[in-house]
C-alpha positions in Angstrom: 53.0 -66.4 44.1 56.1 -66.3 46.5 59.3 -64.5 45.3 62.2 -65.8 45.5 65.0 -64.3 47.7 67.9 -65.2 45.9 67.0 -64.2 41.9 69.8 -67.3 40.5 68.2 -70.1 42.9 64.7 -71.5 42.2 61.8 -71.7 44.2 61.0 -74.8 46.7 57.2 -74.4 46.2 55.3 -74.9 43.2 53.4 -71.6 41.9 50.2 -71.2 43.3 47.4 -70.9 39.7 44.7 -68.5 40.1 40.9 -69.8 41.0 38.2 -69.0 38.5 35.0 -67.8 40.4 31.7 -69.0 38.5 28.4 -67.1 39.6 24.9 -68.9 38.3 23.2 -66.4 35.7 20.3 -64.7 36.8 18.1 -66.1 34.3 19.1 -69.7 35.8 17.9 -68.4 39.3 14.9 -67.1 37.4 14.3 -70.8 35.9 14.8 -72.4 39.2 12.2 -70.6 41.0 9.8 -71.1 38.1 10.4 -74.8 38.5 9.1 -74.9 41.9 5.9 -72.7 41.0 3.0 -75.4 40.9 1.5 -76.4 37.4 -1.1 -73.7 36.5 -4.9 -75.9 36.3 -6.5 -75.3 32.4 -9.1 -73.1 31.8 -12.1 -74.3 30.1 -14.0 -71.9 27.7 -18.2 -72.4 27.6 -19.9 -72.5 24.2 -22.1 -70.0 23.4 -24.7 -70.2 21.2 -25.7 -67.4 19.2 -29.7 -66.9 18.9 -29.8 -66.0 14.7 -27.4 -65.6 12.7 -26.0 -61.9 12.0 -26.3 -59.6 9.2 -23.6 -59.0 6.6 -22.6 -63.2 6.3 -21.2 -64.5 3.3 -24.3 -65.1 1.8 -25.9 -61.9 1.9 -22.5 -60.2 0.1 -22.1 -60.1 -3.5 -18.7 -60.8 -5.1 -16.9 -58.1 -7.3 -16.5 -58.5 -10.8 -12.8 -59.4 -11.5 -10.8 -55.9 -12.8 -9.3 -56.9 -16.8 -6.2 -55.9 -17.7 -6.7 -53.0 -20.4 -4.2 -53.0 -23.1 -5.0 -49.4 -24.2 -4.7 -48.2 -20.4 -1.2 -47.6 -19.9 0.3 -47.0 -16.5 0.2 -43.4 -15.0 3.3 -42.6 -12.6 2.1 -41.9 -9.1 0.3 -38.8 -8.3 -0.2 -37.7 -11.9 -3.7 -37.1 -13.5 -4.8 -37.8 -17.2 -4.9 -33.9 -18.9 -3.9 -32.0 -15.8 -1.1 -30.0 -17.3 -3.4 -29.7 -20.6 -6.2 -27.9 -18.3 -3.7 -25.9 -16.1 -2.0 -24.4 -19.2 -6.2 -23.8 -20.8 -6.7 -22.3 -17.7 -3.3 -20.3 -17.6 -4.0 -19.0 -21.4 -8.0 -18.0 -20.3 -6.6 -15.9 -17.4 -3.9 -14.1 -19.3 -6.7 -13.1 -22.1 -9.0 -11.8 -19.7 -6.4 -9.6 -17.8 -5.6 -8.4 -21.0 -9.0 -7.6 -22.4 -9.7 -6.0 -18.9 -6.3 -3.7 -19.4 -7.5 -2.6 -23.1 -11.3 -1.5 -21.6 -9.9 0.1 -18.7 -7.1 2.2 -20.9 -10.2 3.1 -23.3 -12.8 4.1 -21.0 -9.8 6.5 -19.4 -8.9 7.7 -23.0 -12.4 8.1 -23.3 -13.1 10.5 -20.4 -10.1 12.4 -20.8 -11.3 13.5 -24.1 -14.5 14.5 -23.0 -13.2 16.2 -20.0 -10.6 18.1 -21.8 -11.3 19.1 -25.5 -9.1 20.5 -27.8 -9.4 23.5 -29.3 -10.9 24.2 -32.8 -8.6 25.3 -34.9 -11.5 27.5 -36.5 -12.7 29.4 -32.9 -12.3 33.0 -33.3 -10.1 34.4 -30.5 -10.9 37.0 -28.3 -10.7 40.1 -28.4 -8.4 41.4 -25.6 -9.7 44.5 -24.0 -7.6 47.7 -24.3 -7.4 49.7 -21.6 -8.4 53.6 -21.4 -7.7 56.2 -19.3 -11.0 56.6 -18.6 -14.6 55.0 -19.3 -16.8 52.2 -18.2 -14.3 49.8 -19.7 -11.6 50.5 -17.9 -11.0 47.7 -15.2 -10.3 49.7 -12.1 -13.5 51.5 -12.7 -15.1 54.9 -14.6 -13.0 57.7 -13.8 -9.9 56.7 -13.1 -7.0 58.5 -12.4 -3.1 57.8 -13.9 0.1 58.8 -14.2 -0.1 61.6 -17.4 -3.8 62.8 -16.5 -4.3 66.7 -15.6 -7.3 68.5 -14.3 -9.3 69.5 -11.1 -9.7 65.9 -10.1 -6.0 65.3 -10.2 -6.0 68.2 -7.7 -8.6 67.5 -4.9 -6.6 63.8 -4.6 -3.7 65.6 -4.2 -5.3 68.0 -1.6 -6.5 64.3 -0.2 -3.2 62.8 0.1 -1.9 65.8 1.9 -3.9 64.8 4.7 -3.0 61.3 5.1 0.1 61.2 7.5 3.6 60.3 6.0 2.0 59.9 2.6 2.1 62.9 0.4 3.8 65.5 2.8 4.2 69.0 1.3 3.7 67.3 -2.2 2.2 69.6 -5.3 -1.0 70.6 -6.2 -0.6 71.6 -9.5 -2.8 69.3 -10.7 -0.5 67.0 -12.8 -0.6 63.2 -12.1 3.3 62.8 -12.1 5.5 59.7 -10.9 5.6 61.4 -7.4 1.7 61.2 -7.2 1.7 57.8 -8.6 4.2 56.5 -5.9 2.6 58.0 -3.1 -1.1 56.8 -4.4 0.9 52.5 -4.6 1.9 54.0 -1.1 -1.4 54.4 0.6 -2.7 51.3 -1.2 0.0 49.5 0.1 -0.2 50.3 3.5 -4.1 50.7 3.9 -4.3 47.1 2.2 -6.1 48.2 -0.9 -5.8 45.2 -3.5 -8.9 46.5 -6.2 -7.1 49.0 -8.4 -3.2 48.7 -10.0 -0.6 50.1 -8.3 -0.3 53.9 -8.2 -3.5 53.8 -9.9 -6.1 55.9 -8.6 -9.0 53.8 -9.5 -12.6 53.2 -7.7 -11.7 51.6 -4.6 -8.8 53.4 -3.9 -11.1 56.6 -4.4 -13.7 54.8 -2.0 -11.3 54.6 0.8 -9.7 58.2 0.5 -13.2 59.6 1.0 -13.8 58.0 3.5 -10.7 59.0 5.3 -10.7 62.2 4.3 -14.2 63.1 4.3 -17.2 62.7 1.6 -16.8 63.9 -2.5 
């Protein structure tokens, strides 16, 4: 399209229209090769003929019985079977019972045991006597002869000579023969450290005689 030099005087020449361009589809190209393409011959099929006839015809098959509608059968919604939730509940109810009776047996049976393994007391037992102890005797429970604190004599003596001999026990301590509170300490003071457990403490008992002996020679 020319322009025009002057813009208030017309053209001489007539506008030049635009040319519309059509290209053949390429399914036409497709169809026009296809035409040239030689006619395809026809193939014939052969008959074959079977030598017997096969099993499972027509014949040999016997027709179903047609299904009746049943009045009394009503439809089911999909995926739902006739007395399912009846038997899960049964079988809900039967599980819950047996748990139950299983609890009861299991709570008796321990009941039970504990009972036998622990009795109670009779009301009607007589109760023990409790020993009484003595200063001296076969029942007394650190043994016959013993010595404690209030007891006098010649035996009181010699474990005082005894003591005397054991270092840092009884140092310069009496011999009057009185089994005082001094004597008594330093007797729960040689048990203590010489590890004697047999005999109360600062009681001069059977075991604690044993082991003076032997430390300080024979009776």
């Amino acid at each position: 399209m020319t322009t025009p030099s002057d813009r208030g005087v017309p053209p001489d020449d007539a506008a030049i229209e635009p040319i519309r361009v059509l290209r053949p589809r390429r399914t036409d190209a497709l169809a026009e090769l296809l035409k040239d393409l030689p006619p395809r011959p026809t193939v014939g099929y052969e008959p074959i003929v079977l030598p017997g006839r096969p099993s499972g015809t027509e014949d040999a098959t016997e027709e179903l019985p047609p299904v009746r509608d049943d009045p009394h059968v009503r439809d089911l919604p999909r995926g739902r079977v006739p007395g399912l939730r009846r038997t899960a509940v049964a079988a809900a109810v039967t599980a819950a019972a047996v748990i139950g009776f299983g609890g009861a047996l299991l709570l008796t049976d321990r009941t039970e045991s504990t009972a036998v393994a622990a009795p109670r007391p009779s009301a009607t037992a007589p109760a023990a006597p409790v020993p009484t102890p003595t200063p001296s005797g076969d029942s007394d429970p650190d043994g016959a002869g013993t010595l404690r604190e209030g007891d006098s004599g010649p035996e009181v003596t010699d474990l005082q000579e005894r003591l005397r001999h054991i270092p840092n026990v009884y140092d310069n301590g009496s011999t009057d023969g009185t089994y005082d509170a001094t004597l008594a300490a330093a007797v729960a003071r040689f048990q203590l450290w010489y590890g004697i457990r047999g005999d109360e403490d600062g009681v001069y008992g059977d075991d604690t005689r044993r082991d003076l002996e032997s430390r300080t020679g024979g009776g």
